[in-house]
C-alpha positions as a Markdown table, in Angstrom:
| # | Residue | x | y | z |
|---|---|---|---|---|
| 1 | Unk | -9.3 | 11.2 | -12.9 |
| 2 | Unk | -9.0 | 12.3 | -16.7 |
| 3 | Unk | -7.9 | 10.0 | -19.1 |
| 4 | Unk | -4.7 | 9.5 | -20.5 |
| 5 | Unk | -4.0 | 7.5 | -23.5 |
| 6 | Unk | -2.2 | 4.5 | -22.4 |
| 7 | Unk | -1.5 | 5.4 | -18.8 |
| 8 | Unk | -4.3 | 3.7 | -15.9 |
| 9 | Unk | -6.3 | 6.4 | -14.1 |
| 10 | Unk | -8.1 | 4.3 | -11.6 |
| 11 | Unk | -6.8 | 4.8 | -8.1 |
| 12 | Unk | -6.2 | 1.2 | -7.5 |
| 13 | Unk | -4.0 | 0.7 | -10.5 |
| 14 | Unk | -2.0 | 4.0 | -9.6 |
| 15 | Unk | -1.3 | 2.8 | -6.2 |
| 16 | Unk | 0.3 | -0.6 | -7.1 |
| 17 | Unk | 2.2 | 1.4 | -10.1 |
| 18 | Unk | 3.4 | 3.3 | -7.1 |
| 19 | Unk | 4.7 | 0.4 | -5.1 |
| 20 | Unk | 5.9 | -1.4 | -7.8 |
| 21 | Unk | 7.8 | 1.2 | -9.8 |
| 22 | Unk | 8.5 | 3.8 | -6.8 |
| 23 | Unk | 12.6 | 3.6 | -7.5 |
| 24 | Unk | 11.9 | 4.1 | -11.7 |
| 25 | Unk | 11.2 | 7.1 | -13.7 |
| 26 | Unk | 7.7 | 6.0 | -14.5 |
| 27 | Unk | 7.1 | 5.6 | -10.4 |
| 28 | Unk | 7.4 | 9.5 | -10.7 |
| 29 | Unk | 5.3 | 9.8 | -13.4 |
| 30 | Unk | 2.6 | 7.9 | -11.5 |
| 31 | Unk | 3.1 | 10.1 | -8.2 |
| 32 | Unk | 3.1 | 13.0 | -10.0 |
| 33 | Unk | -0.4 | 12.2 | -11.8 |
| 34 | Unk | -1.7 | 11.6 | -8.1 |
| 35 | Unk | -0.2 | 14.5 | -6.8 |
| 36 | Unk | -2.3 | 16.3 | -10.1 |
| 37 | Unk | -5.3 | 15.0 | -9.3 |
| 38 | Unk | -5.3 | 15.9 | -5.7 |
| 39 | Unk | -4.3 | 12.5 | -4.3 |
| 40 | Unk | -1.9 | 12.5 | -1.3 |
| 41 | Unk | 0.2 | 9.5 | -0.6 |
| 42 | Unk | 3.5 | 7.7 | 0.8 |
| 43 | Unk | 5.9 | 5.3 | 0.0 |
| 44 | Unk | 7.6 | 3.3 | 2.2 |
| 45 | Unk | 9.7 | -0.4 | 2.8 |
| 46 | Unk | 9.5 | -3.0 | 5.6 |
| 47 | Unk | 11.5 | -5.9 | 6.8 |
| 48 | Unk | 10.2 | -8.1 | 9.4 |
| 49 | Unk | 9.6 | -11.7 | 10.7 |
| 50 | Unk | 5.9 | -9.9 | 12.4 |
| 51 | Unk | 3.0 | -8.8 | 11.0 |
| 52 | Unk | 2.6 | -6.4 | 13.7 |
| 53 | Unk | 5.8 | -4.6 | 12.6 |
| 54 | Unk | 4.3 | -4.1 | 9.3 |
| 55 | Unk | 0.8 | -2.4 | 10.3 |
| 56 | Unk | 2.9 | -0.5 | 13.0 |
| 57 | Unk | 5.5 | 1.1 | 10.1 |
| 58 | Unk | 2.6 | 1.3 | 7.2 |
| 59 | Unk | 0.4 | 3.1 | 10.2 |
| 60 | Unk | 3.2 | 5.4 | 11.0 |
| 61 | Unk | 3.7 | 6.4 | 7.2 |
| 62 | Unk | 0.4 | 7.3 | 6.6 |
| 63 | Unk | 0.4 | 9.4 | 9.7 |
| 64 | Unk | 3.7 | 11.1 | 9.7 |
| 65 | Unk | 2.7 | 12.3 | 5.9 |
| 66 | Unk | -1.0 | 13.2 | 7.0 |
| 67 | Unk | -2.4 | 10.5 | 4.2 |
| 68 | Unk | -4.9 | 10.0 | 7.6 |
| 69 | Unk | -6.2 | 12.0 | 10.2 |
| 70 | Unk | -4.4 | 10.3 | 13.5 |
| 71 | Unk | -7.1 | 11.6 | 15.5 |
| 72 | Unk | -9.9 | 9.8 | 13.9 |
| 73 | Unk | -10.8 | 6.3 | 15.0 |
| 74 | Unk | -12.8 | 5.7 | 11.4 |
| 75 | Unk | -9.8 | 6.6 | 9.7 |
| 76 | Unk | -6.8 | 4.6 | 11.6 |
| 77 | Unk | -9.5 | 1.8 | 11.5 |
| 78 | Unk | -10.2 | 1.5 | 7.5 |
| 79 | Unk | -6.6 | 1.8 | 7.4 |
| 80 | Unk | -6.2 | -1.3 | 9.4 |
| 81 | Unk | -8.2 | -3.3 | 7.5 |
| 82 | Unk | -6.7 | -2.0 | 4.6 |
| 83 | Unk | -3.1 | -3.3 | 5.7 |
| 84 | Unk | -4.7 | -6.6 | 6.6 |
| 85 | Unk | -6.2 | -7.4 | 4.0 |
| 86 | Unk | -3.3 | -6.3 | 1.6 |
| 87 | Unk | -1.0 | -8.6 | 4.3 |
| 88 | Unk | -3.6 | -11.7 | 3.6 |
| 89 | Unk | -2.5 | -11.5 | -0.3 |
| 90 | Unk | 1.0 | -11.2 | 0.5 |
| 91 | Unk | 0.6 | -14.1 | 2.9 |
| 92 | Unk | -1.7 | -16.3 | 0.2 |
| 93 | Unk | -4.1 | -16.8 | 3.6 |
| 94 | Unk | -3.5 | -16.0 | 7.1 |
| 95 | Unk | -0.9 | -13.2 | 7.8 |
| 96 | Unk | 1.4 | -16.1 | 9.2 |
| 97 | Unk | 4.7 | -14.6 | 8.7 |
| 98 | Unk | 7.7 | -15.5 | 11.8 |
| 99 | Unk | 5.5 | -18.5 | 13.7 |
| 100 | Unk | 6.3 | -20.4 | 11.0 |
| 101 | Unk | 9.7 | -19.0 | 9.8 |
| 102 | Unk | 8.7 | -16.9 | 7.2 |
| 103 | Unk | 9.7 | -13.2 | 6.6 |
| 104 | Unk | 9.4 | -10.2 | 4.1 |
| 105 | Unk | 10.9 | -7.2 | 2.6 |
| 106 | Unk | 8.5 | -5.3 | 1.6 |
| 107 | Unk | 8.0 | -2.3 | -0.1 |
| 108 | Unk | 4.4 | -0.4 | 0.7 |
| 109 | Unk | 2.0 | 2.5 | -0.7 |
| 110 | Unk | -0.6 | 4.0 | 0.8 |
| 111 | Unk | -2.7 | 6.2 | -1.2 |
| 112 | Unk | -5.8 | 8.7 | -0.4 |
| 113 | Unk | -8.8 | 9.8 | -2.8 |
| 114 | Unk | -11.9 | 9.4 | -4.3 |
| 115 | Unk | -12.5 | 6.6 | -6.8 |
| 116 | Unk | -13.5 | 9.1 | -9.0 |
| 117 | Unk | -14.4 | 12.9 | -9.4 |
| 118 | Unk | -18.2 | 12.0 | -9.8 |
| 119 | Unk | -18.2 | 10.2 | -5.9 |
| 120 | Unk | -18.2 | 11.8 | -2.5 |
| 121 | Unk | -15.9 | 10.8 | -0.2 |
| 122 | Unk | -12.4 | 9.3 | 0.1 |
| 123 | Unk | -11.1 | 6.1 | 0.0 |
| 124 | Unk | -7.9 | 4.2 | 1.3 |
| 125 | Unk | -5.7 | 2.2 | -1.1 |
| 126 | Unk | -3.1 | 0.1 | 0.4 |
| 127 | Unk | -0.2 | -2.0 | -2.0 |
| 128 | Unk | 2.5 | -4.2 | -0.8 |
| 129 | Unk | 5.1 | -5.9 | -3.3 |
| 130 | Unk | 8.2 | -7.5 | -1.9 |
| 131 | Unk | 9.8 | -10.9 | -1.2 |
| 132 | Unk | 8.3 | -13.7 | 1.1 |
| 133 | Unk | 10.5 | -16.9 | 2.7 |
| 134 | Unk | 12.5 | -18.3 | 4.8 |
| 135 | Unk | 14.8 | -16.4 | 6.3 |
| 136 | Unk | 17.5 | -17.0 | 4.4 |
| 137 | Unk | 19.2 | -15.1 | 1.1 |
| 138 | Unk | 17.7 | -17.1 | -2.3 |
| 139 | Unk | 15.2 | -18.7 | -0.8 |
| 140 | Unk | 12.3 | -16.2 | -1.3 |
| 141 | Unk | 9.7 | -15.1 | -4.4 |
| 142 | Unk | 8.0 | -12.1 | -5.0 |
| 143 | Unk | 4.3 | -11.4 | -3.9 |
| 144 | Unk | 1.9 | -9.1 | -4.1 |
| 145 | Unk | -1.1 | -7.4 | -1.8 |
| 146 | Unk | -3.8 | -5.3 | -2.1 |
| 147 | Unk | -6.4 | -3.6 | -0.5 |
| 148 | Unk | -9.1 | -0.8 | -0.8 |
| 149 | Unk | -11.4 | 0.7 | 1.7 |
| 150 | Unk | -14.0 | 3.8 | 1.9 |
| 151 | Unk | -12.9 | 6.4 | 4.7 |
């Protein structure tokens, strides 16, 4: 991407300005810059007490808005692993979230593009930033994941 004073150009920074600012102003400046360059991505949010709620409602983003090819297994797989990996920072560890009475609200990018204009191929950026506790109002704190991985 081309650099612009002050604002980040790397795909990995873009996709957690994304998921952190997606309801701001500046969260449309940021898709808008993606959208320039000739990213393609989606935003989404997530409740649940089960990690396999989350990888089934990130996996149905990216497919609904065609950020992956749902016919290739490459592609739905280096998602997956994207969305686990992102899920392990979220967790601090394991992706343990209901078994031991913990849930999340979580809201999710998933962005699409080469790490640069100079390299071939496309990779898969996955963000998730949210809340993570018990299952109760007031007794959560903010968290973070993230994940890249070549297509």
């Amino acid at each position: 991407m081309t650099q612009e004073k002050g604002f980040p150009t790397t795909i990995g920074k873009l996709t957690t300005l994304l998921t952190m600012l997606h309801n701001h102003d500046l969260g449309e400046k940021v898709g808008q810059k993606l959208l320039n360059n000739g990213y393609r991505f989606t935003v989404g949010k997530v409740g649940a007490m089960d990690i396999a709620k989350i990888v089934g409602a990130i996996e149905t983003a990216a497919k609904t808005n065609h950020i992956i090819d749902s016919k290739q297994y490459r592609e739905i797989h280096s998602l997956y692993h994207a969305i686990l990996e992102a899920s392990q920072g979220v967790c601090r560890g394991p992706t343990q979230i209901g078994e031991i009475l913990r849930t999340v609200g979580l809201t999710f990018a998933v962005v699409r593009g080469p790490l640069s204009f100079q390299e071939e191929g496309d990779w898969i950026c996955v963000c998730m930033y949210g809340t993570i506790g018990a299952p109760k109002k007031g007794f959560e704190h903010e968290v973070l994941g993230f994940s890249i991985n070549h297509l």
